[in-house]
Every structure is written in C-alpha cells, then in structure tokens.
DRENDO-1510 file (C-alpha; in Angstrom, 1 decimal, always signed):
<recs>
REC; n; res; u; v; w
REC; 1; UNK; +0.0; +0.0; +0.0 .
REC; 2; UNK; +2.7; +2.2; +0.8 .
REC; 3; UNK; +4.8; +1.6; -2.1 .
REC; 4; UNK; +1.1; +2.1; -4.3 .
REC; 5; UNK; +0.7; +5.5; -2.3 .
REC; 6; UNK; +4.7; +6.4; -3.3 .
REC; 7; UNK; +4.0; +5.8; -7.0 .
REC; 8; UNK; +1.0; +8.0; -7.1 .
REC; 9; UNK; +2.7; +10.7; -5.4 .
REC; 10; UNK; +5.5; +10.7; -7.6 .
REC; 11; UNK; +3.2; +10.1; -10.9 .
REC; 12; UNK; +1.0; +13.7; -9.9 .
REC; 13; UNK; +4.6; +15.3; -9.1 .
REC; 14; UNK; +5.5; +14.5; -12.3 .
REC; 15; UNK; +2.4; +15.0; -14.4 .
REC; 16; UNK; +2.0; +18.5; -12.3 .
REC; 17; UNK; +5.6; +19.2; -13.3 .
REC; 18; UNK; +4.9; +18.7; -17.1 .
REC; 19; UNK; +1.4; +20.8; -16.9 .
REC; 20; UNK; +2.6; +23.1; -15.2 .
REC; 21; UNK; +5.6; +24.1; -18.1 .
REC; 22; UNK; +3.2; +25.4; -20.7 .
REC; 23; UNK; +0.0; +26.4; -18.8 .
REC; 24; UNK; +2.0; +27.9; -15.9 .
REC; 25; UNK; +3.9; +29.8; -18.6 .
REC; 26; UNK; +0.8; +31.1; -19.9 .
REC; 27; UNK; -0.7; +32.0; -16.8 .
REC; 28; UNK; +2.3; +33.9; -15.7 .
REC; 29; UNK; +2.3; +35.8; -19.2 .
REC; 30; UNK; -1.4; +36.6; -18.8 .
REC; 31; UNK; -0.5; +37.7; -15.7 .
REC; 32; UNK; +1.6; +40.1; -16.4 .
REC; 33; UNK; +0.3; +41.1; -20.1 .
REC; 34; UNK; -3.0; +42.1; -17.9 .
REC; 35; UNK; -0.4; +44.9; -15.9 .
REC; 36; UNK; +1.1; +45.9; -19.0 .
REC; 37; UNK; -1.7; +46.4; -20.9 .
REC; 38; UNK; -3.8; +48.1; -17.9 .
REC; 39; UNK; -0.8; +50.5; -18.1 .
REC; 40; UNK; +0.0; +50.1; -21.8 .
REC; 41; UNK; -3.7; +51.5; -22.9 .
REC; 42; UNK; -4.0; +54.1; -20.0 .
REC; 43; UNK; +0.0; +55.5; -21.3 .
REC; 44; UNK; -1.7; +55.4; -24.8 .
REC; 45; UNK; -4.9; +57.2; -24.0 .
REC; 46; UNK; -3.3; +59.8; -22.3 .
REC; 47; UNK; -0.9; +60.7; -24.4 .
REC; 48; UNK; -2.8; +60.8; -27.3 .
REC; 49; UNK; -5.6; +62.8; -25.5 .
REC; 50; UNK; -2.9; +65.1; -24.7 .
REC; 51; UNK; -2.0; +65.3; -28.2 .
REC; 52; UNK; +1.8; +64.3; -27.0 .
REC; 53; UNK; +4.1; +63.0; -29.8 .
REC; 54; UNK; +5.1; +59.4; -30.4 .
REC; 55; UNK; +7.8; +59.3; -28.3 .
REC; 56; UNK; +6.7; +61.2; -25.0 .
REC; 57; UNK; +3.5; +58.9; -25.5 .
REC; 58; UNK; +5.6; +55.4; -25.7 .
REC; 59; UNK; +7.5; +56.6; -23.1 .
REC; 60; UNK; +4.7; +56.8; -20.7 .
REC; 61; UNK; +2.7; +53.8; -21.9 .
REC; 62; UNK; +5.8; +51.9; -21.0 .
REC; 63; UNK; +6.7; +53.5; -17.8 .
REC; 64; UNK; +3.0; +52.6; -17.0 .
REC; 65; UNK; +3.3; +49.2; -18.1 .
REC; 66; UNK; +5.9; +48.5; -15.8 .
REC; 67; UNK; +4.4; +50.0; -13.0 .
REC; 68; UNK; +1.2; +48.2; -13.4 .
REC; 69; UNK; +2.7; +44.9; -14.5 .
REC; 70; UNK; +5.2; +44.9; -11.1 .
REC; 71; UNK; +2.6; +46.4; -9.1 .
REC; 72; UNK; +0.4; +42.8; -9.8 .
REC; 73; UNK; +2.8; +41.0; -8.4 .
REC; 74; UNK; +3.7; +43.3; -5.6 .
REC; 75; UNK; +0.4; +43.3; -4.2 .
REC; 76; UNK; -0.1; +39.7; -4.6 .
REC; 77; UNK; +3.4; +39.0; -2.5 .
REC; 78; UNK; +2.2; +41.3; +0.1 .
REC; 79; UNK; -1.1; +39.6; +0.7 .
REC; 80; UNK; +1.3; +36.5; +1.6 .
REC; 81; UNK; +3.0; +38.1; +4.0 .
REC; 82; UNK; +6.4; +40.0; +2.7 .
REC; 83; UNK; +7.5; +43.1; +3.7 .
REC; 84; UNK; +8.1; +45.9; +1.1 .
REC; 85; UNK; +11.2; +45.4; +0.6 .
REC; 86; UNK; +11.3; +41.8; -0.2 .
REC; 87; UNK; +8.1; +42.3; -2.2 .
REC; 88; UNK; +9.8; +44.6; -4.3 .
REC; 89; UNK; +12.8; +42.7; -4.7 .
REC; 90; UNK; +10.6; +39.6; -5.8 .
REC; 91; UNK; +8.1; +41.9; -8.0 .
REC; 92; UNK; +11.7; +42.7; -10.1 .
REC; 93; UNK; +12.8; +39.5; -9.9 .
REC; 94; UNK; +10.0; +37.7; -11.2 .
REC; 95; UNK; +8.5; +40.1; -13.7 .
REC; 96; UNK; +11.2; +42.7; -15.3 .
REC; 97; UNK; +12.6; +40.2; -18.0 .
REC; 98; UNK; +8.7; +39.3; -19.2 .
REC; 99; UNK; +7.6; +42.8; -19.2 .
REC; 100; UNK; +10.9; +43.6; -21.2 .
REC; 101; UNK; +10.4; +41.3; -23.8 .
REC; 102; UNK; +6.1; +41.9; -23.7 .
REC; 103; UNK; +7.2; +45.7; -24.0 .
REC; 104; UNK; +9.3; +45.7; -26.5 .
REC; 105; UNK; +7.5; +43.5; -29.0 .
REC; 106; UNK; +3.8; +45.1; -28.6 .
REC; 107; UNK; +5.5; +48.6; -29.1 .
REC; 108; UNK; +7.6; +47.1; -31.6 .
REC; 109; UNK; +4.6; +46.2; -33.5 .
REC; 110; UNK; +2.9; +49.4; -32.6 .
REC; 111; UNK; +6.0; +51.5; -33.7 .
REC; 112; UNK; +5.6; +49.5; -37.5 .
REC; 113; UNK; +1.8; +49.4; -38.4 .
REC; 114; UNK; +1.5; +52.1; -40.4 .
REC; 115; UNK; +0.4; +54.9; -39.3 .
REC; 116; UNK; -0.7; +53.3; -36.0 .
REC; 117; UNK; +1.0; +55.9; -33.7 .
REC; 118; UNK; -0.7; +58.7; -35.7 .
REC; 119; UNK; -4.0; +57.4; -35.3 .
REC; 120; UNK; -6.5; +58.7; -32.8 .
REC; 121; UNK; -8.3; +56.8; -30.1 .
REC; 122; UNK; -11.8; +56.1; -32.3 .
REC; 123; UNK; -9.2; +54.8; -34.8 .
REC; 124; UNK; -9.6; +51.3; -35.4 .
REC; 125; UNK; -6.2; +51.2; -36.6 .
REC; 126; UNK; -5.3; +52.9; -33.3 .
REC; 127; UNK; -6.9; +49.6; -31.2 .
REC; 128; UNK; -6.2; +46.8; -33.3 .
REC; 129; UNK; -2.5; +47.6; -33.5 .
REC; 130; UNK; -2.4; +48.2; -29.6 .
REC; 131; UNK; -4.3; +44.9; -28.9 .
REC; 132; UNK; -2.7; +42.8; -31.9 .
REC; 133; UNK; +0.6; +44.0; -30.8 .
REC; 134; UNK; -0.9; +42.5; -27.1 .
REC; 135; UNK; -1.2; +38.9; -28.7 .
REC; 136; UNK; +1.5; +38.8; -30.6 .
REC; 137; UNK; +3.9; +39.4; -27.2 .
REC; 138; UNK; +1.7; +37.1; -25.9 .
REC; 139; UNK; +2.7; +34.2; -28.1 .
REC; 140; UNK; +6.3; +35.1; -28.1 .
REC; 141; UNK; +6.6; +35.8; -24.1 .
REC; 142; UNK; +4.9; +32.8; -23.0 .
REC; 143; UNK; +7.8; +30.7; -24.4 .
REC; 144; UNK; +10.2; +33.4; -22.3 .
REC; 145; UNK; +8.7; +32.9; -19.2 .
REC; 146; UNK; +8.9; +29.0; -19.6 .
REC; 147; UNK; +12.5; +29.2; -20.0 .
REC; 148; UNK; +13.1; +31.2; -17.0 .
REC; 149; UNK; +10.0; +29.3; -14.7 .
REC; 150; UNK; +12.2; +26.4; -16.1 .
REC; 151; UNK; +15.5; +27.3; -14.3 .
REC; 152; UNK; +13.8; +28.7; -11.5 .
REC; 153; UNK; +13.8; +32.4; -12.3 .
REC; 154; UNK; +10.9; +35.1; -13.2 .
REC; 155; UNK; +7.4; +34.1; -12.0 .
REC; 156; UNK; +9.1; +30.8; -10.6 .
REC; 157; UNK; +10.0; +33.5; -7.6 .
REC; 158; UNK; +6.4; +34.0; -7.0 .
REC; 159; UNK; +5.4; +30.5; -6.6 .
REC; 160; UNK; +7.3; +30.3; -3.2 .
REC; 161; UNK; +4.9; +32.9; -1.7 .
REC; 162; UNK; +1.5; +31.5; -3.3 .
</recs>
C-alpha cells in the first residue's frame, strides 16, 4: 500500500511538473500582459488625448506598463506576508525580463503598423495595433517565461509565496 501510495505521489509530481511548463507559462504571461496592458492602454490614452508626440507617448505607456505589471505581483506577495522590501525585490525578480520582452514586441509592432501611432483613439487602426501587438507578445513571451519558470527564475519567484 505504501509503495502504491509512493508511486502516485510521484506520478501527480510528475504529471503537475509537465502541466505546469506550458500552462503555468501562460498563466504567468497573462498575468503580467494584464499589468502591461492596464498600463499600456492608459500610457496610450493619455498621451494621445494630450496630443503628446510618439515618443513622449511610448514613453509613458511603457513606464506605465511596468508599473502596473510589477505592481500585480507586488500586491499579490504582500497579501502572503512579505514586507516591502522583499516584495519589491521579488516583484523585479519575477516580472522585469517578461515585461521587457512583452514591452518591446507590442511597441515594436505598434511603432511598425502604419500609421498606428498617428492614429487617434476612435481609430480602429489605433486599437487593433495596440491589442494585436498584445497577442502577438503574448505568443512570443509565454515561451520566455517558460524558460526562466524552467530554471527557477521570473514568476518561478512568486510561486514560493502562493
């Protein structure tokens, strides 16, 4: 019996182990694609509102990005118990590489639609750049953030605190 129990145990370890590669992957990209484009859009709106150029615009949608994609995992490390600090620490840690990559392909894909960063916010061209530029660092950061979950780095960190 004990020997059946043993096998079991070591069959879900294993069988969690391989699930966990892709979907967790996934989840920790949607988790932080949902901070960066929270961010992302609200950089975009107001910048283009304010009728700043492309540049000051980007620059703020990113900034945002960042700060809402961390602050996801900040909060969510505090809940559990850390003190700022270490929440910070594990926020950067976990999330600065996916938000990197996330960043730079959406605005990447942004910066090369034609005239996508001209276009104003009841331009369709405007919102399906900004959200196909969303799914398209979606596909390419999920494979990122199994690499690094992989070797125990990125949203691996979280996992110690869920």
């Amino acid at each position: 019996m004990e020997h059946s129990a043993h096998h079991a145990h070591t069959t879900h370890e294993h069988a969690a182990h391989t699930t966990t590669t892709w979907s967790g992957a996934a989840k920790a990209t949607l988790h932080c694609l949902t901070g960066c484009a929270i961010g992302e859009i609200l950089g975009m709106v107001i910048g283009t509102a304010l009728m700043w150029g492309n540049v000051s615009t980007m620059v703020l949608a990113i900034g945002l990005a960042f700060v809402f994609g961390y602050s996801f995992t900040l909060f969510a490390v505090r809940r559990a118990g850390l003190g700022w600090k270490a929440a910070v620490k594990v926020a950067l840690a976990a999330d600065t590489v996916s938000i990197a990559v996330m960043e730079l392909v959406d605005n990447g894909i942004i910066a090369a639609v034609p005239g996508a960063m001209d276009a104003h916010l009841s331009d369709a061209l405007f919102w399906s750049a900004l959200l196909g530029g969303f799914a398209v660092a979606f596909v390419v950061t999920t494979p990122v953030n199994k690499w690094l979950i992989g070797r125990g780095k990125g949203h691996a960190v979280v996992h110690a605190y869920h």
